[in-house]
N, C-alpha and C positions, 0 to 999 in steps of 0.2 A: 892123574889123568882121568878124563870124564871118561863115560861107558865108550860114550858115540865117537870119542878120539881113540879109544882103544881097539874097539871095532875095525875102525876103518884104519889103524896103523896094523893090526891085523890080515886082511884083507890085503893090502899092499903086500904085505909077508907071505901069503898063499901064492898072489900074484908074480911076482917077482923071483920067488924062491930065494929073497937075502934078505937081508935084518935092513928096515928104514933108515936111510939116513937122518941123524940127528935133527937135520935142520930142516926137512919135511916133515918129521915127528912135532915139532917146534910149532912151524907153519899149520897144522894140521890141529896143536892143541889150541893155538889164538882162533882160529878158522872158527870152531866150535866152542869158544868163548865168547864171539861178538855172537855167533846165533843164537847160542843159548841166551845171554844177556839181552837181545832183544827180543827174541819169546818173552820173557819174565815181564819186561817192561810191557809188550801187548797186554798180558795176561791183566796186569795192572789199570792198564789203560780201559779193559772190558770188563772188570769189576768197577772203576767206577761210573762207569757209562749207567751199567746196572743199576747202583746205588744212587746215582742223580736220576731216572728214570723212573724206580720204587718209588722214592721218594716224592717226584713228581705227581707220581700215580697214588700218591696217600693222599697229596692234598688236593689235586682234583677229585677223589670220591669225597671228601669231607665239604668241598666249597659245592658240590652239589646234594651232598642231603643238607647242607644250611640253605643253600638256594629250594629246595623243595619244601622245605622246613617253614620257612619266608610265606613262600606262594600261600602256604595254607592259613597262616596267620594274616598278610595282606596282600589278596590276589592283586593290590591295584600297581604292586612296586614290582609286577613281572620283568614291564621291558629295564627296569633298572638292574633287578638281582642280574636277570639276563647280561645285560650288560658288564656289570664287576665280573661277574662269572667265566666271559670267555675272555674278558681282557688278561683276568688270574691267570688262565688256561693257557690262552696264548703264548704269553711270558715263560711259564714253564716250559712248554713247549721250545720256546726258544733256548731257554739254558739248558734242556737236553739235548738238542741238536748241538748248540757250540761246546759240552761236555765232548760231545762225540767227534768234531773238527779238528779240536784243541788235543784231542788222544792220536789226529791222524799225522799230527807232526812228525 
C-alpha cells in the first residue's frame, strides 16, 4: 500500500475509531493509483515539453549566429537569411506548442 493510501486508511481509523472496511481500503488504494499514475504521466508529459523547447532553443540560437555570421559575409542576402530565419523559428515554434497540446490529452 502506497504512503498516501495508508495515511488516509489511517485517518479513517482515528476518525471512526474502527478498523477500514476492506472494500474502502480497496477503493481507497485504486483511488490513489489512478492519481498517482496520472502524476507520473504529467511529470512525463512536462519533461518533454521541456526537451522539445531546449532543443528548439538550441537551434534557434545556432540559425541566428549562422544568420549574423551570413550578414557579415554578404550584407546583401539580409532580407533572405531574414527570411529562412523566422520561417525555421516559426516552425519550431509551432512543434513546441503542438508538443505542449498533444501532452494536454
Amino acid at each position: 500500500m502506497s504512503n498516501l493510501a495508508r495515511r488516509f486508511s489511517d485517518a479513517l481509523d482515528s476518525v471512526s475509531g474502527n478498523q477500514v472496511p476492506a472494500r474502502v481500503e480497496r477503493a481507497t488504494r485504486y483511488e490513489v493509483a489512478v492519481v498517482q499514475g496520472r502524476a507520473i504521466v504529467q511529470a512525463a508529459r512536462t519533461q518533454a515539453v521541456e526537451y522539445v523547447a531546449h532543443s528548439a532553443l538550441r537551434a534557434v540560437e545556432g540559425l541566428t549566429d549562422m544568420e549574423a555570421l551570413a550578414l557579415t559575409r554578404n550584407p546583401l542576402g539580409e532580407a533572405r537569411y531574414k527570411a529562412i530565419v523566422d520561417t525555421a523559428t516559426a516552425n519550431l515554434a509551432r512543434i513546441v506548442a503542438e508538443t505542449g497540446r498533444d501532452g494536454c490529452r
